[in-house]
N, C-alpha and C positions, 0 to 999 in steps of 0.2 A: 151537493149531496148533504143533506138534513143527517145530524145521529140524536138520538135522543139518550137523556142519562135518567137512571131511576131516583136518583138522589140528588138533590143540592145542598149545597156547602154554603151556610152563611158565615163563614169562620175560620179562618186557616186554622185556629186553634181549638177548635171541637173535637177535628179528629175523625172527622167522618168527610173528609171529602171525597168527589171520586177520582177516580183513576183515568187517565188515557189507555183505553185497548188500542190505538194505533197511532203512528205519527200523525195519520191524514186526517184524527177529527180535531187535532189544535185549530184552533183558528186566530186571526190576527185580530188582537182585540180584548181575548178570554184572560180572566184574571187568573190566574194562578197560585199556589203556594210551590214553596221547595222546601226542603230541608236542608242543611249546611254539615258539614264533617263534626261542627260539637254538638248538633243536635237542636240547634234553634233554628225555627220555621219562619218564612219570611214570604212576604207579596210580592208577586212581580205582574206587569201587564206584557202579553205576547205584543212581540213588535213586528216578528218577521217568522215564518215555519219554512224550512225549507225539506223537499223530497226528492228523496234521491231518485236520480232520472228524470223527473220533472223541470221542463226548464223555464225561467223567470221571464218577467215581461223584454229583461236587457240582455237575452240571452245566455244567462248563467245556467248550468244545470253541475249541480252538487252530486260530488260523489256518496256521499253518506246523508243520514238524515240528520239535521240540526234545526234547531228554535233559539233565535234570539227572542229575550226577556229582558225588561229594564223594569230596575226597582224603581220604588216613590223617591228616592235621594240622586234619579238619573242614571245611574252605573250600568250598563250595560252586561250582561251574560249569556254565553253560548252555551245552550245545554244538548249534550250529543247525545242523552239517554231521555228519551220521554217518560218514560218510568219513573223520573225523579218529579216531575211535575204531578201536583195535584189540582186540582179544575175547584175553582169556587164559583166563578158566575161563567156562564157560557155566553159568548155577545149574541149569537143567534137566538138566544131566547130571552133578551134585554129588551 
């Protein structure tokens, strides 16, 4: 399933990126920003989206929705709220 967004983000720090309306248009690949507890904004690439009830090719199926993202220095993060993600490049439209 295709989403399309009205807006693109060349910039975590513009300020204008968009939003995720649902877990299910992340996709693995999509650049991202987040923001951090003191307020600095930061790039991650999606590594892995998972949906709850949906089950994975190894037969995992997650209770909750989660998004692993790994920043440019490697480190890996699980974000349980998509709402903290903002979308800068979309790979389906790369």
């Amino acid at each position: 399933m295709k989403f399309t967004r009205l807006m693109k983000c060349t910039s975590s720090f513009s300020g204008k990126c968009d939003k995720y309306k649902s877990p299910k248009e992340i996709s693995v690949g999509d650049v991202v920003s987040m923001e951090d507890d003191t307020g600095y904004v930061t790039e991650h690439l999606v590594l892995t989206n998972y949906i709850k009830g949906e089950t994975d090719a190894k037969g995992f199926t997650p209770k909750t929705n989660f998004t692993i993202v790994i920043s440019p220095e490697g480190k890996r993060n699980v974000i349980t709220d998509y709402r903290e993600l903002n979308l800068i490049l979309d790979i389906d439209e790369y």
